[in-house]
N, C-alpha and C positions, 0 to 999 in steps of 0.2 A: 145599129151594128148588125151585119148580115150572120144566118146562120153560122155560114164556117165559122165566120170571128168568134162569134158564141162558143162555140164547139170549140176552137183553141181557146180561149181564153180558162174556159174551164177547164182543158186538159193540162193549160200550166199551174192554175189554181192548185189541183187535185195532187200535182206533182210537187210544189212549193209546201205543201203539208204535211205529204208525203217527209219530202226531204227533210222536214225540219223536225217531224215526226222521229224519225231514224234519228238524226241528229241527238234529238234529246234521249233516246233511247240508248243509244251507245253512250251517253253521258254519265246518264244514271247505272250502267254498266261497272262503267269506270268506277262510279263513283263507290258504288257497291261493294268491287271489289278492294276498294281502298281503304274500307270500312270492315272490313273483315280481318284483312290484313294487318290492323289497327287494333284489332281487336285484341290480335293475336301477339303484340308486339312484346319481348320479353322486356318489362320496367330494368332489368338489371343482369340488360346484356353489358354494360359497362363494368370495371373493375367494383368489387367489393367494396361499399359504401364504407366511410372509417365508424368506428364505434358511437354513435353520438349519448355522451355521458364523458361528465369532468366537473372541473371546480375552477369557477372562474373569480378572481376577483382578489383582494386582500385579506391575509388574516387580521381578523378581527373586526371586519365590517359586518353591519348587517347581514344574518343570513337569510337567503330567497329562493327554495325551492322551487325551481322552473321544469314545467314539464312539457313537450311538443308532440303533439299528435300528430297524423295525418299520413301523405303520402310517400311516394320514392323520394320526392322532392325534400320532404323534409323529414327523410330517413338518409340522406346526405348522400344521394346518386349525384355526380355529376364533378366531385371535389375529391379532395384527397386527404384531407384532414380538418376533425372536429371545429377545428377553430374557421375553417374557410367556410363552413356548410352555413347555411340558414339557421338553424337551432344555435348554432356556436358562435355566430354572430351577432344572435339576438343576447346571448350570454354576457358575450364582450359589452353589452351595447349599456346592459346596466349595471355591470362590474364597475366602468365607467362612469355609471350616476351614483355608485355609492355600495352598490349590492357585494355578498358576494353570493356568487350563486353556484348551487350544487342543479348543474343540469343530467338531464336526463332523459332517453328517445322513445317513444314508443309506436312511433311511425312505420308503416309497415306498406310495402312496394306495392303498386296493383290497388292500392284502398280505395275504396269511394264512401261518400258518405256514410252510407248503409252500414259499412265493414268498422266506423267507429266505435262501438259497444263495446267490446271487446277491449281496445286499445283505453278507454276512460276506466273500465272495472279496474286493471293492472294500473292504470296512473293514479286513481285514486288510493292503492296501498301505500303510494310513496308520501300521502297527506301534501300535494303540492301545495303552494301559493299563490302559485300562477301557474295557468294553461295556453298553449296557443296551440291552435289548430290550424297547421295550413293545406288543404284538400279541394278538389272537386277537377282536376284533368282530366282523371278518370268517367268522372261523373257525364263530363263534357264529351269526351269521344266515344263512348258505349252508352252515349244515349238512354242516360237512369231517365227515368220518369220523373217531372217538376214535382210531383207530390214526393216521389222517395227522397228528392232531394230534402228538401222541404223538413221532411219528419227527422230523417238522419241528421240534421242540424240542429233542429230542434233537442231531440231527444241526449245528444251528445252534451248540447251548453247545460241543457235542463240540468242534467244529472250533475256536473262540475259546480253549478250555481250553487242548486242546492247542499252542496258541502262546503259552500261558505268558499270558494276556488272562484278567482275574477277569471275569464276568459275573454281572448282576444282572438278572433279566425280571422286570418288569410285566403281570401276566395279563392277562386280557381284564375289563374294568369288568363293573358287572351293568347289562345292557339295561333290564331293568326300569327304570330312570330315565330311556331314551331318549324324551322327549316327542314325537322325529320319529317315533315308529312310531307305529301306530294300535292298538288293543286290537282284537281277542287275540293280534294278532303281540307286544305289547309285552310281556306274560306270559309268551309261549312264547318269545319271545328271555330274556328274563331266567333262565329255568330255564337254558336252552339254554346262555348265558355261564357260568352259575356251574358247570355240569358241565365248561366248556371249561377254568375259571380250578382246575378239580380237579385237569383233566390236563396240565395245562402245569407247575403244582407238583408233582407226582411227577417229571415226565419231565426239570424243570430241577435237580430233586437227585439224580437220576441221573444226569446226563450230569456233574455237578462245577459248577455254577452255585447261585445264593442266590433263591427265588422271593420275589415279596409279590402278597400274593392281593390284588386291586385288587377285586377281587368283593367280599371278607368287609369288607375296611376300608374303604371309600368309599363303597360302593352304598347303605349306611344314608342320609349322606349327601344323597349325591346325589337322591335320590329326595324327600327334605324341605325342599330347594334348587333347585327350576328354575332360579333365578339361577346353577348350577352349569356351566349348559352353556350353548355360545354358542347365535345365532338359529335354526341348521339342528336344534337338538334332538336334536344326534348327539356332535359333539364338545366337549371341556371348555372351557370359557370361561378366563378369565385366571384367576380364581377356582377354577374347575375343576382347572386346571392344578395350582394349588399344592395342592388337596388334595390330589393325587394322587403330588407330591413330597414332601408333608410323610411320604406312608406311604412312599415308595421311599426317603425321606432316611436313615433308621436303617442299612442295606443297603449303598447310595451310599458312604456314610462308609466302612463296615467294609472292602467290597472294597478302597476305594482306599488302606486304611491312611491311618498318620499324616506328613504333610510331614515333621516336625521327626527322622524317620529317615532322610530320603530322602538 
């Protein structure tokens, strides 16, 4: 190859890196600010979540003190009444095996693992029977640290076990279904969850709790169902809701055992 050629060929090389340089640089631009923005996102810009606490079930069954931890999602954003939300559905779910259940919320919008302490102190004065926790969105798009995750899992089952309280957590959903993000935050959250719904399954079978990957069973799903999530494109619609009880139901059942012992 003759000088010139050299000389061009290394001036498109130089250019070709360049460009792609730039390229990626305005990506992560983007992507930065779509992560900030995220950051910023108010959990409950939607209408006033309905109360979650009631009594589901017959008089005179078995009674089963149910208590739900965690986040917006299951402080009942995205519904309009206790009975359509997650917690209320998980209620109904064993009303229907026999229970009757005095439910009760203590889920609070914006949570991440970390922010659980607090919400177990206050559920353990109710003396539950059963706990579920369903958390970690949060965790997944402000990018907690794998170890905070980790511990807040930990330390949250720890404390419910050892008050003799079976627990069941609900991981974190896969983002990737979230319509409210924008591409390529909605990519990099979807990775981002499924790594978080990794670590909350190890860390809730270590601490003595029952996980269910809301990632691996639902996100399929959800992703082939926009109908799955309410209008914010964040959290599960009524619809939503029950897929995500139909996977915790298997779980639900086991912890709480059978009435017909009680």
């Amino acid at each position: 190859m003759s000088r010139k050629r050299h000389a061009l060929a290394g001036r498109v090389a130089r250019a070709g890196v360049g460009a792609i340089a730039g390229g990626v640089g305005a990506a992560g631009a983007v992507l930065a600010g779509q992560l900030i923005a995220a950051a910023r996102r108010d959990p409950t810009a939607l209408s006033d979540p309905p109360p979650i606490i009631g009594t589901f079930g017959v008089s005179g069954d078995p009674p089963l003190r149910l208590a739900v931890l965690g986040d917006s999602a299951a402080a009942g954003y995205g519904v309009s009444t206790v009975e359509q939300s997650v917690p209320g559905q998980l209620a109904g779910r064993l009303a229907a095996a026999g229970w009757r259940v005095e439910l009760s919320g203590f889920a609070i919008a914006g949570s991440r693992t970390g922010d659980l302490g607090p919400q177990v102190s206050r559920a353990l004065l109710g003396r539950p029977d059963l706990a579920v926790l369903v958390i970690g969105s949060d965790d997944a798009l402000r990018l907690t640290r794998s170890s905070s995750v980790s511990y807040g899992v930990v330390d949250a089952v720890r404390r419910l076990r050892e008050s003799g309280v079976p627990v069941v957590v609900g991981t974190a959903p896969d983002l990737a279904a979230a319509r409210g993000l924008a591409q390529p935050l909605r990519v990099v959250a979807g990775w981002r969850s499924r790594r978080v719904a990794k670590l909350q399954l190890v860390a809730t079978r270590a601490a003595g709790g029952l996980p269910v990957d809301l990632a691996k069973q639902c996100g399929p799903v959800f992703r082939a169902d926009p109908g799955l999530l309410s209008e914010d494109g964040w959290h599960p619609s009524v619809d939503g809701a029950r897929i995500w009880v139909d996977a915790l139901e298997p779980m639900i059942l086991d912890a709480a055992g059978s009435p017909a012992t009680y």
